[in-house]
PQR file with spaces between the fields and no chain letter, atoms N, CA, C, O and H, PARSE charges and radii, in Angstrom:
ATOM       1  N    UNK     1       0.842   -1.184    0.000 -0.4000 1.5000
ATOM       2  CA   UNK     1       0.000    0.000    0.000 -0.0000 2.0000
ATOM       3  C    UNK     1       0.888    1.249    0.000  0.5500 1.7000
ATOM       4  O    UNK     1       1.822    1.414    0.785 -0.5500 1.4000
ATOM       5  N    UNK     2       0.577    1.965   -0.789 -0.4000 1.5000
ATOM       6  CA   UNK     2       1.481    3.379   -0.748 -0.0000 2.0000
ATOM       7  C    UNK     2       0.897    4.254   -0.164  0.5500 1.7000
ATOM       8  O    UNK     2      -0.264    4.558   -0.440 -0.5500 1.4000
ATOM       9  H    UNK     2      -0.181    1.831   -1.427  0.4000 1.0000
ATOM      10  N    UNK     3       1.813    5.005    1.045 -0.4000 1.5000
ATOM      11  CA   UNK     3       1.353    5.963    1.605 -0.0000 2.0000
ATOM      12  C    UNK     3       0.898    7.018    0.967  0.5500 1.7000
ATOM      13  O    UNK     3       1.054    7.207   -0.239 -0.5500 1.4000
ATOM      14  H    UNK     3       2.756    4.758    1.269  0.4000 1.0000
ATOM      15  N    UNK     4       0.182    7.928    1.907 -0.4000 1.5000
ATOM      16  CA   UNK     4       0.030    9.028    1.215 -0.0000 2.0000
ATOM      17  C    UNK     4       1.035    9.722    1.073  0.5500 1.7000
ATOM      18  O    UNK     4       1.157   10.230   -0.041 -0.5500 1.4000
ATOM      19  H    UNK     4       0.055    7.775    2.887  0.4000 1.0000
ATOM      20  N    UNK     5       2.040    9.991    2.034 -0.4000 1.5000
ATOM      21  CA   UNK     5       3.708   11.246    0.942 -0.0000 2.0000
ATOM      22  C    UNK     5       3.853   10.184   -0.216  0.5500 1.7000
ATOM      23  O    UNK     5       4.423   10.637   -1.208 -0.5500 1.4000
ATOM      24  H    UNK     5       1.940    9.579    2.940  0.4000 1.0000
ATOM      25  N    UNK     6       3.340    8.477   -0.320 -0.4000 1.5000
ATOM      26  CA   UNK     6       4.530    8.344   -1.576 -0.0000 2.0000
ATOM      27  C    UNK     6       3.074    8.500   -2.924  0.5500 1.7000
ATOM      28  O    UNK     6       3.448    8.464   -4.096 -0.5500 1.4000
ATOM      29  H    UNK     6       2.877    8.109    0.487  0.4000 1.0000
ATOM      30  N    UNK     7       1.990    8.613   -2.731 -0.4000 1.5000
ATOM      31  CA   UNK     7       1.049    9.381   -3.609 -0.0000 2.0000
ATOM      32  C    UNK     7       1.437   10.824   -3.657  0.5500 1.7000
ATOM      33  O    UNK     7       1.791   11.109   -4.802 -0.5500 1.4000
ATOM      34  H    UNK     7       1.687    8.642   -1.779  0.4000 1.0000
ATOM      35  N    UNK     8       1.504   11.865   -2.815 -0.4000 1.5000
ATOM      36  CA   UNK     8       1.464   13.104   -3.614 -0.0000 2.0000
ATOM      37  C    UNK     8       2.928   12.901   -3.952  0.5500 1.7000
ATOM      38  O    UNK     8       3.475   13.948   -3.604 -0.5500 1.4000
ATOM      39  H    UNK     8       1.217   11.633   -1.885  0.4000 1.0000
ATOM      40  N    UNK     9       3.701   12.201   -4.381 -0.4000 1.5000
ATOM      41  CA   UNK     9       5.118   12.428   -4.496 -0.0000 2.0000
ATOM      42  C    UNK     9       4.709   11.909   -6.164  0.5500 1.7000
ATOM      43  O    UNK     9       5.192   12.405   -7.181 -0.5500 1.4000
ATOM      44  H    UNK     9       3.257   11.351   -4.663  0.4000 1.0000
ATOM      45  N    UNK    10       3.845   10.955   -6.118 -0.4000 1.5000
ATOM      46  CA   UNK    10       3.713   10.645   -7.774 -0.0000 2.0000
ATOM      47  C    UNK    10       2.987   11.568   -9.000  0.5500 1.7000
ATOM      48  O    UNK    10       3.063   11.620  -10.227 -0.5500 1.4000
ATOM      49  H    UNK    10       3.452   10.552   -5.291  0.4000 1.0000
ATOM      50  N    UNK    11       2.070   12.421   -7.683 -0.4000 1.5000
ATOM      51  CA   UNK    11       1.410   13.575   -8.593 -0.0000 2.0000
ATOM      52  C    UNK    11       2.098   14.652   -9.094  0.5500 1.7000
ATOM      53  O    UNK    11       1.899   15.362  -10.080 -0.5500 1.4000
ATOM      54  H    UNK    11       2.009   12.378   -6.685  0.4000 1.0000
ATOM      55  N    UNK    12       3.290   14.648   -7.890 -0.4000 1.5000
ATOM      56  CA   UNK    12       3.785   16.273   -8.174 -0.0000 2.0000
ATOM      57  C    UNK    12       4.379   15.654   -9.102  0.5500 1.7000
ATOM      58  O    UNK    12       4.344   16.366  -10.105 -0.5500 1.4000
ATOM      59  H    UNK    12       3.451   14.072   -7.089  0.4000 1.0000
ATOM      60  N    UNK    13       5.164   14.238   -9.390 -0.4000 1.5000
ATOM      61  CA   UNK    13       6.376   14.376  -10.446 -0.0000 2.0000
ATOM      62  C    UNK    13       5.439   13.849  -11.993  0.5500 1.7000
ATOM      63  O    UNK    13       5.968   13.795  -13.103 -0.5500 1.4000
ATOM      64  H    UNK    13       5.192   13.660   -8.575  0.4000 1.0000
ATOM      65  N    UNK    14       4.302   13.582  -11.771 -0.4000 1.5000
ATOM      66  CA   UNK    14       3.075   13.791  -13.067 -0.0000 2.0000
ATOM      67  C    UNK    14       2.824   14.959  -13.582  0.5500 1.7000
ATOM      68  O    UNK    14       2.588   15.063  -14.785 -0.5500 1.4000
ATOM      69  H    UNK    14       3.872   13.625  -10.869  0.4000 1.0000
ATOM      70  N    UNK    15       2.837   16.134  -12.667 -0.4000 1.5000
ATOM      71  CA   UNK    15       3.126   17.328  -12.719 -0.0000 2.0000
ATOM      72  C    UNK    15       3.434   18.115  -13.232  0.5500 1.7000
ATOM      73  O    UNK    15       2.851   18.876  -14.005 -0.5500 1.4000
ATOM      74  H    UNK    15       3.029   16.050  -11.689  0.4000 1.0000
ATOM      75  N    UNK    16       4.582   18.049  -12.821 -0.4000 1.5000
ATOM      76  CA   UNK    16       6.364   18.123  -13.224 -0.0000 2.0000
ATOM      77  C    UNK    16       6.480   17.782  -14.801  0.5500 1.7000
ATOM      78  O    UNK    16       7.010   18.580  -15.575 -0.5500 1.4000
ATOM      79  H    UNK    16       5.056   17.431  -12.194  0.4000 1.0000
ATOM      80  N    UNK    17       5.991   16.637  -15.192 -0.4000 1.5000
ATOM      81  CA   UNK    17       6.365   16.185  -16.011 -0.0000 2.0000
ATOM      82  C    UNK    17       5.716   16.738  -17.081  0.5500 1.7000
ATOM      83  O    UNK    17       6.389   17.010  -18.075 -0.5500 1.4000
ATOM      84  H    UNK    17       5.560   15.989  -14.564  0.4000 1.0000
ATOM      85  N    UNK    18       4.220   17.018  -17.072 -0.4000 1.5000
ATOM      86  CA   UNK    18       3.138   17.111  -18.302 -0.0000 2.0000
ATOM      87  C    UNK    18       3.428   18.839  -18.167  0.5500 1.7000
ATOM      88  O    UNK    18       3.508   19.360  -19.279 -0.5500 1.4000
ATOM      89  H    UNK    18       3.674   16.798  -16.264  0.4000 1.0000
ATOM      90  N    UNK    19       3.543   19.496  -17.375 -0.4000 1.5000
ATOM      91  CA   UNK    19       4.261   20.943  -17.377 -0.0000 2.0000
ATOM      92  C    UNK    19       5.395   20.752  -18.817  0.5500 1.7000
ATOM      93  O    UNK    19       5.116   21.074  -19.972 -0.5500 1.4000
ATOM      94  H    UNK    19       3.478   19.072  -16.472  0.4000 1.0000
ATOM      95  N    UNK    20       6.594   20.193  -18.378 -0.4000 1.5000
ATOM      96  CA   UNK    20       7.848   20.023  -18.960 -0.0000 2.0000
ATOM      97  C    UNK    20       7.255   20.006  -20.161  0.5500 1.7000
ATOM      98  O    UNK    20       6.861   21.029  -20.721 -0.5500 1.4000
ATOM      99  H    UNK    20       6.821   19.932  -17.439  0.4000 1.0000
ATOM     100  N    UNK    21       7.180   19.152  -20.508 -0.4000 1.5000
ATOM     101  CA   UNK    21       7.212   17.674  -22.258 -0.0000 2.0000
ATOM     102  C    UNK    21       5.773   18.117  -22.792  0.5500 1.7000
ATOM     103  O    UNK    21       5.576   18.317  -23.991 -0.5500 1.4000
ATOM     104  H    UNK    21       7.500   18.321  -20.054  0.4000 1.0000
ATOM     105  N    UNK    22       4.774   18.257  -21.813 -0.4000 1.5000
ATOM     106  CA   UNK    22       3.309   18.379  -23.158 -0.0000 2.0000
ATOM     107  C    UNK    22       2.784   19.831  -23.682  0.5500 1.7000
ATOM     108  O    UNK    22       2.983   20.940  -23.188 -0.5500 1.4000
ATOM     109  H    UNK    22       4.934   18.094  -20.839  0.4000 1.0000
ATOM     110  N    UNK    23       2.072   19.473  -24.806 -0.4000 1.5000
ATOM     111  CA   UNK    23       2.319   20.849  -25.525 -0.0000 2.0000
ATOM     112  C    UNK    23       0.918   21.263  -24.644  0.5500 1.7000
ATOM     113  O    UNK    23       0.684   20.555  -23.665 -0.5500 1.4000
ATOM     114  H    UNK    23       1.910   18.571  -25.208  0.4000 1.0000
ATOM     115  N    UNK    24       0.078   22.259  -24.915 -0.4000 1.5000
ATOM     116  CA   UNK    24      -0.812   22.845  -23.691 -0.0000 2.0000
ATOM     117  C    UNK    24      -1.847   22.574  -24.496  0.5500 1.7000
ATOM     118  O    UNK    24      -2.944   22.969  -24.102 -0.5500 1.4000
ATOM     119  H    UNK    24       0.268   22.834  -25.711  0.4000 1.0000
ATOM     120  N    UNK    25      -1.765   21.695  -26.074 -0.4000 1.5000
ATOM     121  CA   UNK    25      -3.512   21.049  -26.129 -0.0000 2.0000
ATOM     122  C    UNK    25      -3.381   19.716  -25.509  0.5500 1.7000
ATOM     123  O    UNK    25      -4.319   19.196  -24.905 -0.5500 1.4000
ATOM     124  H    UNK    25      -0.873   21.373  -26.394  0.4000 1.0000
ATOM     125  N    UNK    26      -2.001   19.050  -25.679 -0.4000 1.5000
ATOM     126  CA   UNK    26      -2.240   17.996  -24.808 -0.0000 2.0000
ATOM     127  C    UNK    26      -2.633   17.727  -23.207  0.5500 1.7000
ATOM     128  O    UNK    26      -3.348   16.874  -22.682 -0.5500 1.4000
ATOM     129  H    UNK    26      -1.239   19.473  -26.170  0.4000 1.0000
ATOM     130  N    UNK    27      -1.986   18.640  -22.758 -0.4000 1.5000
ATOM     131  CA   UNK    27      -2.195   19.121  -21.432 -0.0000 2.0000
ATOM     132  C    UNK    27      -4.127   19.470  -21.499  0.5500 1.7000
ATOM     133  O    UNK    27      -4.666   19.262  -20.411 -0.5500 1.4000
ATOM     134  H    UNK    27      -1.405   19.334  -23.185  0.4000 1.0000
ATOM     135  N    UNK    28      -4.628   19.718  -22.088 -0.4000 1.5000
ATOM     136  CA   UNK    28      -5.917   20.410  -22.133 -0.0000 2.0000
ATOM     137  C    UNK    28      -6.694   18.808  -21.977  0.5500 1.7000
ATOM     138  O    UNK    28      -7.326   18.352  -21.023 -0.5500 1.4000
ATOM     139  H    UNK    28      -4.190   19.887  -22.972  0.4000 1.0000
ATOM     140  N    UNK    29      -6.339   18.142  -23.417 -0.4000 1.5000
ATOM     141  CA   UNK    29      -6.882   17.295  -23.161 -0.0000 2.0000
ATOM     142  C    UNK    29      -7.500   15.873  -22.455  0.5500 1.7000
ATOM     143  O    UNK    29      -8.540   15.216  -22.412 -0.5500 1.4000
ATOM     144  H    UNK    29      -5.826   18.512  -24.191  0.4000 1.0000
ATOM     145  N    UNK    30      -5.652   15.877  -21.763 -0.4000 1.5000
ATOM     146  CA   UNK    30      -5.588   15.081  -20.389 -0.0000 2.0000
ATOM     147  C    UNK    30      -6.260   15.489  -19.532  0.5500 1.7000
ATOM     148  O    UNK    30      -6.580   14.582  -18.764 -0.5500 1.4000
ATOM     149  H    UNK    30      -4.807   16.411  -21.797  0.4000 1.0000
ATOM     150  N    UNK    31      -6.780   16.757  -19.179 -0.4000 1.5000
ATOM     151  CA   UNK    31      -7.222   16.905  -18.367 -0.0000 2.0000
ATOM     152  C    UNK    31      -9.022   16.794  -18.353  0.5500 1.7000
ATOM     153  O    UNK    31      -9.750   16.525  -17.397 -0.5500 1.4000
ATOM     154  H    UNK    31      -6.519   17.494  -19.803  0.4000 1.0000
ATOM     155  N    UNK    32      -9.292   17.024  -19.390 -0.4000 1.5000
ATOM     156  CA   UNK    32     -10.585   16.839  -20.401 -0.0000 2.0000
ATOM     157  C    UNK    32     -11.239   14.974  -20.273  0.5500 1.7000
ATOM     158  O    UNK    32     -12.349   14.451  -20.370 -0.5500 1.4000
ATOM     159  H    UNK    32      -8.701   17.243  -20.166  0.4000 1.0000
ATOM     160  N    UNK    33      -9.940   14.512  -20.032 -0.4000 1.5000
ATOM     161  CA   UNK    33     -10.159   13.128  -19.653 -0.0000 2.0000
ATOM     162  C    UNK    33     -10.382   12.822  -18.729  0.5500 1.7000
ATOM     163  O    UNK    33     -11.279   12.005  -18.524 -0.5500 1.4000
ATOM     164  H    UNK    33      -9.037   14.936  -19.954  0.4000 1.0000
ATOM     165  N    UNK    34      -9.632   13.368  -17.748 -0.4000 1.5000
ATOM     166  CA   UNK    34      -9.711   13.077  -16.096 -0.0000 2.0000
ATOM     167  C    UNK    34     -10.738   13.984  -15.321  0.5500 1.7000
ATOM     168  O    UNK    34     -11.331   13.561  -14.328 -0.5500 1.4000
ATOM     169  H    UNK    34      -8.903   14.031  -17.915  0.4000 1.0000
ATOM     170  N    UNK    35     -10.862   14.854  -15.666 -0.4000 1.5000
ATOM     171  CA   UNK    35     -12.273   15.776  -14.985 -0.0000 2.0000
ATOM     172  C    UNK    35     -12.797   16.612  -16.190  0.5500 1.7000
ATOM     173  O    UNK    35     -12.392   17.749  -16.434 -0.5500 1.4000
ATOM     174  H    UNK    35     -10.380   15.197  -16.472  0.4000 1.0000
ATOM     175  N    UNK    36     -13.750   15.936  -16.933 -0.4000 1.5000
ATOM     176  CA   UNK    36     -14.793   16.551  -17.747 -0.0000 2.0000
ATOM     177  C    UNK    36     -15.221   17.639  -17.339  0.5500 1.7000
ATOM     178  O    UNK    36     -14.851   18.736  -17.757 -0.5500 1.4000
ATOM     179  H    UNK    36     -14.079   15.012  -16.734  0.4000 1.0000
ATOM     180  N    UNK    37     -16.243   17.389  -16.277 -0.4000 1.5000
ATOM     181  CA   UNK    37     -16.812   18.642  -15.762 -0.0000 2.0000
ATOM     182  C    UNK    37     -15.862   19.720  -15.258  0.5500 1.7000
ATOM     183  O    UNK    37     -16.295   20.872  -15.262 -0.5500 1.4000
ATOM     184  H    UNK    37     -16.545   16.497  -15.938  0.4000 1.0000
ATOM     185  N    UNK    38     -14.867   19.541  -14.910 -0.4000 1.5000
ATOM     186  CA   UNK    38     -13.727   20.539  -14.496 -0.0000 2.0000
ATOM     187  C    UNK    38     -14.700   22.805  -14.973  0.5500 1.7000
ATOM     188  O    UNK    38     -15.073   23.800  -14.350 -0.5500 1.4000
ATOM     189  H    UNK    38     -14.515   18.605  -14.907  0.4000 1.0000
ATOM     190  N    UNK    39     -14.588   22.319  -16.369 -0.4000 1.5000
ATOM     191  CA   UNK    39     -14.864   23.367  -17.011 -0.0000 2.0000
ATOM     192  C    UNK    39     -16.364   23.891  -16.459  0.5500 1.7000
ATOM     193  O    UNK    39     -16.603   25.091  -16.593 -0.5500 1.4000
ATOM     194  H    UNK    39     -14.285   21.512  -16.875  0.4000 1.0000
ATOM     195  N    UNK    40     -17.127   23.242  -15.996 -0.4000 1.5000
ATOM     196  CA   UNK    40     -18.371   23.678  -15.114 -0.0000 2.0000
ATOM     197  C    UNK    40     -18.415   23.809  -13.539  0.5500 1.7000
ATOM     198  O    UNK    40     -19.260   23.857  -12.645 -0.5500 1.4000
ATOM     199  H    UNK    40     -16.932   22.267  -15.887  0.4000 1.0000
ATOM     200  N    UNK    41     -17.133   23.837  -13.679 -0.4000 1.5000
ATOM     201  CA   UNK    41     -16.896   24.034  -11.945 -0.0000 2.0000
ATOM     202  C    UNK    41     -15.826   25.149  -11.360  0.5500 1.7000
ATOM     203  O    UNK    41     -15.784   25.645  -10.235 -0.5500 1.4000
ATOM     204  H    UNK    41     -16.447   23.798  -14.405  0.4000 1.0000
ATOM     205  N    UNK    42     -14.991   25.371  -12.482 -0.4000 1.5000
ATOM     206  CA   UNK    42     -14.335   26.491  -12.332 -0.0000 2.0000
ATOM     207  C    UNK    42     -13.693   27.165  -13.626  0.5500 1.7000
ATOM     208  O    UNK    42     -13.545   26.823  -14.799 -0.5500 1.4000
ATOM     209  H    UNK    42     -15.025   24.968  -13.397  0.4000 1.0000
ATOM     210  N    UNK    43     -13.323   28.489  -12.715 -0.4000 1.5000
ATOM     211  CA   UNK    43     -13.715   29.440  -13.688 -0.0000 2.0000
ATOM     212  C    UNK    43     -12.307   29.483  -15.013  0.5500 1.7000
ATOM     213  O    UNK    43     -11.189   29.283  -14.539 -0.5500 1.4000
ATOM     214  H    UNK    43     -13.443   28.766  -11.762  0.4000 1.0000
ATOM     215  N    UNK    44     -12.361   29.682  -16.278 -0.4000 1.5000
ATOM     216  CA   UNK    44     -11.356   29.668  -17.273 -0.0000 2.0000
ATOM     217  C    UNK    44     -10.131   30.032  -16.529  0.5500 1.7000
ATOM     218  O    UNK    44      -9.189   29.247  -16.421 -0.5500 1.4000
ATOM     219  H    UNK    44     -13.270   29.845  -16.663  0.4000 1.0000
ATOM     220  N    UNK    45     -10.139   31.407  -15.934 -0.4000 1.5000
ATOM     221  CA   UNK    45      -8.641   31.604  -15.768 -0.0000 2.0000
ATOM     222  C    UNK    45      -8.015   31.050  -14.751  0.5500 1.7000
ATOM     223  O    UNK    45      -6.786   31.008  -14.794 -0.5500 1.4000
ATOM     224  H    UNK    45     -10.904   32.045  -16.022  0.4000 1.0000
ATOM     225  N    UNK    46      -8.538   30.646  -13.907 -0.4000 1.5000
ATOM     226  CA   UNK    46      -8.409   29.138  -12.866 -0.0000 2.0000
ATOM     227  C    UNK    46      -7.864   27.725  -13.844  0.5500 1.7000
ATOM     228  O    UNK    46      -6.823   27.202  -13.447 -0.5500 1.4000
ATOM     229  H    UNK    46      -9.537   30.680  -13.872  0.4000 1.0000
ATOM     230  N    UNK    47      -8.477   27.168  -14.976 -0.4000 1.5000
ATOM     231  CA   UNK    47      -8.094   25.997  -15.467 -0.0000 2.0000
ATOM     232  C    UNK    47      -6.759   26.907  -16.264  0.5500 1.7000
ATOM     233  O    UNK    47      -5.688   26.314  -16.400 -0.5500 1.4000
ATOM     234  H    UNK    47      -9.323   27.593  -15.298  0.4000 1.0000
ATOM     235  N    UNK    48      -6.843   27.816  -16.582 -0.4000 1.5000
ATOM     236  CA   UNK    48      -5.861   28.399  -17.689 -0.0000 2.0000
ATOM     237  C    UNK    48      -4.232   28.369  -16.911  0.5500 1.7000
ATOM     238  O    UNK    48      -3.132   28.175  -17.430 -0.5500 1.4000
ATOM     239  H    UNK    48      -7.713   28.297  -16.472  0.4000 1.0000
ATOM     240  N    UNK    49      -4.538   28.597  -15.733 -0.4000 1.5000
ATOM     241  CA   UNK    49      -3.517   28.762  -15.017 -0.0000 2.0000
ATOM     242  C    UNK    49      -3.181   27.458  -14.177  0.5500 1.7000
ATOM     243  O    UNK    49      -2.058   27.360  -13.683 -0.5500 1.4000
ATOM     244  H    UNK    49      -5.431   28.756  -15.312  0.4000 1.0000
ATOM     245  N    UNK    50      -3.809   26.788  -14.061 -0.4000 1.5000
ATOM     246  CA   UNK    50      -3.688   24.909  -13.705 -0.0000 2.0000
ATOM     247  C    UNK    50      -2.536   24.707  -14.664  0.5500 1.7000
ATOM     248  O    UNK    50      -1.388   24.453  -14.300 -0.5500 1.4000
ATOM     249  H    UNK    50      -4.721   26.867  -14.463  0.4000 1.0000
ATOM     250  N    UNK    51      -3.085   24.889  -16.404 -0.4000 1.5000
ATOM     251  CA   UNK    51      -2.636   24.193  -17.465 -0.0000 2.0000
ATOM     252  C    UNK    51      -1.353   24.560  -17.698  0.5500 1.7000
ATOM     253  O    UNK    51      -0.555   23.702  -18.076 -0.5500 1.4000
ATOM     254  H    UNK    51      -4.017   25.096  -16.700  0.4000 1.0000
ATOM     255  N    UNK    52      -0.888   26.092  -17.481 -0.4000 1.5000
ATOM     256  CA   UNK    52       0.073   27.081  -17.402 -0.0000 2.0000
ATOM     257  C    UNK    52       0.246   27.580  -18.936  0.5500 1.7000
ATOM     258  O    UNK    52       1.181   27.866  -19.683 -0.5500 1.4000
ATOM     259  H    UNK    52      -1.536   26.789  -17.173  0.4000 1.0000
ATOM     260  N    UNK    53      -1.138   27.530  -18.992 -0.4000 1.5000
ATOM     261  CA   UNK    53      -1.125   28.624  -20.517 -0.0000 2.0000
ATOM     262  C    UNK    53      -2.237   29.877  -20.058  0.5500 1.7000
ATOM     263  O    UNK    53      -2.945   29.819  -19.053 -0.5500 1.4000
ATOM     264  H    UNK    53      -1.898   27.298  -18.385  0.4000 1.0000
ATOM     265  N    UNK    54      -2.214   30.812  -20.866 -0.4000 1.5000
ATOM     266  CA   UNK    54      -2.596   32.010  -21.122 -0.0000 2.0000
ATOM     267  C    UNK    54      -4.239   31.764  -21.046  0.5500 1.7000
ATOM     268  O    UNK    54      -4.448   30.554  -20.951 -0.5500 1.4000
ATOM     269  H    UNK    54      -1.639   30.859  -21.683  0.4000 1.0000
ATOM     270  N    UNK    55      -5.059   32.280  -21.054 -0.4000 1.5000
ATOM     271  CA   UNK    55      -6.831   32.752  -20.821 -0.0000 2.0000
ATOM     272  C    UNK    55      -7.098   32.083  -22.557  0.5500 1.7000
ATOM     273  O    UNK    55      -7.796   31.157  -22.969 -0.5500 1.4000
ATOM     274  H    UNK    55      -4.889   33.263  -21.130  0.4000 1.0000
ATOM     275  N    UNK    56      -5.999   33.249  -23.381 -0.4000 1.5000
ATOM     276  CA   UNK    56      -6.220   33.295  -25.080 -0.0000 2.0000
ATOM     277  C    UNK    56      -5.844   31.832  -25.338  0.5500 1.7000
ATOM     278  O    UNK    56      -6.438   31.192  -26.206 -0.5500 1.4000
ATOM     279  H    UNK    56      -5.432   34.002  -23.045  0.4000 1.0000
ATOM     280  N    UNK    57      -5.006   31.371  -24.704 -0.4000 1.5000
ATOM     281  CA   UNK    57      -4.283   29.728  -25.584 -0.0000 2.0000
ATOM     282  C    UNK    57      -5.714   29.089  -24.770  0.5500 1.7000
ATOM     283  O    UNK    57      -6.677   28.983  -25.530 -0.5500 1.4000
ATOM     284  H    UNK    57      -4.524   31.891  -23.999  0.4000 1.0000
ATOM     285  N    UNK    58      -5.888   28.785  -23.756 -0.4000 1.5000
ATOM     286  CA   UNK    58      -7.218   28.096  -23.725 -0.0000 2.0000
ATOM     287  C    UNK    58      -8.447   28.384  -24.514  0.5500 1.7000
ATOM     288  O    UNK    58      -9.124   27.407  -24.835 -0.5500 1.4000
ATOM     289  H    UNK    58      -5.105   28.871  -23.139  0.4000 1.0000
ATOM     290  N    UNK    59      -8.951   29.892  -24.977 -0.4000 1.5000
ATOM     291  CA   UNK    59      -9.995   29.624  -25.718 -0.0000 2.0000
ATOM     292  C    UNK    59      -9.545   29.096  -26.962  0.5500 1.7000
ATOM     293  O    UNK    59     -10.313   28.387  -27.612 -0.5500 1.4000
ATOM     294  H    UNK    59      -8.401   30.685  -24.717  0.4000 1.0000
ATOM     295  N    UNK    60      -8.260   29.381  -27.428 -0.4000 1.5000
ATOM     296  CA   UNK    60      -8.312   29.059  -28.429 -0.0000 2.0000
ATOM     297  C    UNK    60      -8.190   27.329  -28.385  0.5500 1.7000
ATOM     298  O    UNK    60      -9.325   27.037  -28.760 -0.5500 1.4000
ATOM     299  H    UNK    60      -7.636   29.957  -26.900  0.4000 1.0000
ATOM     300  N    UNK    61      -7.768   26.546  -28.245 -0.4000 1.5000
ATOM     301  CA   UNK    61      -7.998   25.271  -27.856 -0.0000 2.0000
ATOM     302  C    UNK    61      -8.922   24.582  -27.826  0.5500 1.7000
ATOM     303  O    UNK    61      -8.891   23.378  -28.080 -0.5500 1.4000
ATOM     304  H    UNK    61      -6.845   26.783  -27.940  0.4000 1.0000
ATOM     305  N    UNK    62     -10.529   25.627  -27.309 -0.4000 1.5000
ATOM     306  CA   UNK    62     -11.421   25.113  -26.787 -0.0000 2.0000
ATOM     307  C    UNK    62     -12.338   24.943  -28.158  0.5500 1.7000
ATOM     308  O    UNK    62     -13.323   24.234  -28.365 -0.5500 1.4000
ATOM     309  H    UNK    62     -10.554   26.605  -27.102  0.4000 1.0000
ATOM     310  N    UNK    63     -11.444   26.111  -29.228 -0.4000 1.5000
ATOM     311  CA   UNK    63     -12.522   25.986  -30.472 -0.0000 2.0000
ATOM     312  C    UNK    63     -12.675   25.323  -31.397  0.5500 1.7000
ATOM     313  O    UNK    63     -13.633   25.519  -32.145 -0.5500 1.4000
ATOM     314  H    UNK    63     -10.645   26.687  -29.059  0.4000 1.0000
């Protein structure tokens, strides 16, 4: 069973990682996978800044 430090230790370096290496539609869309509703629960410049792109690179993404 993995503790919980050795869980958030796997998120931050999931993190870490999709920051680094993915481009920010991939990043969009991983996340599009893992919490759909995300986008009905909080507000754009909240997910925009999760994703670590701009307000503009998310709408544009979204279209």
């Amino acid at each position: 069973m993995i503790s919980v430090m050795g869980t958030l230790m796997i998120n931050l370096e999931r993190r870490i990682y999709t920051l680094q290496y993915m481009t920010a539609k991939e990043r969009y869309y991983q996340m599009m996978e893992e919490e759909p509703d995300i986008l009905l629960r909080a507000p754009l410049g909240a997910v925009a800044s999760y994703l670590g792109m701009s307000q503009e690179t998310l709408s544009r993404i979204r279209r």
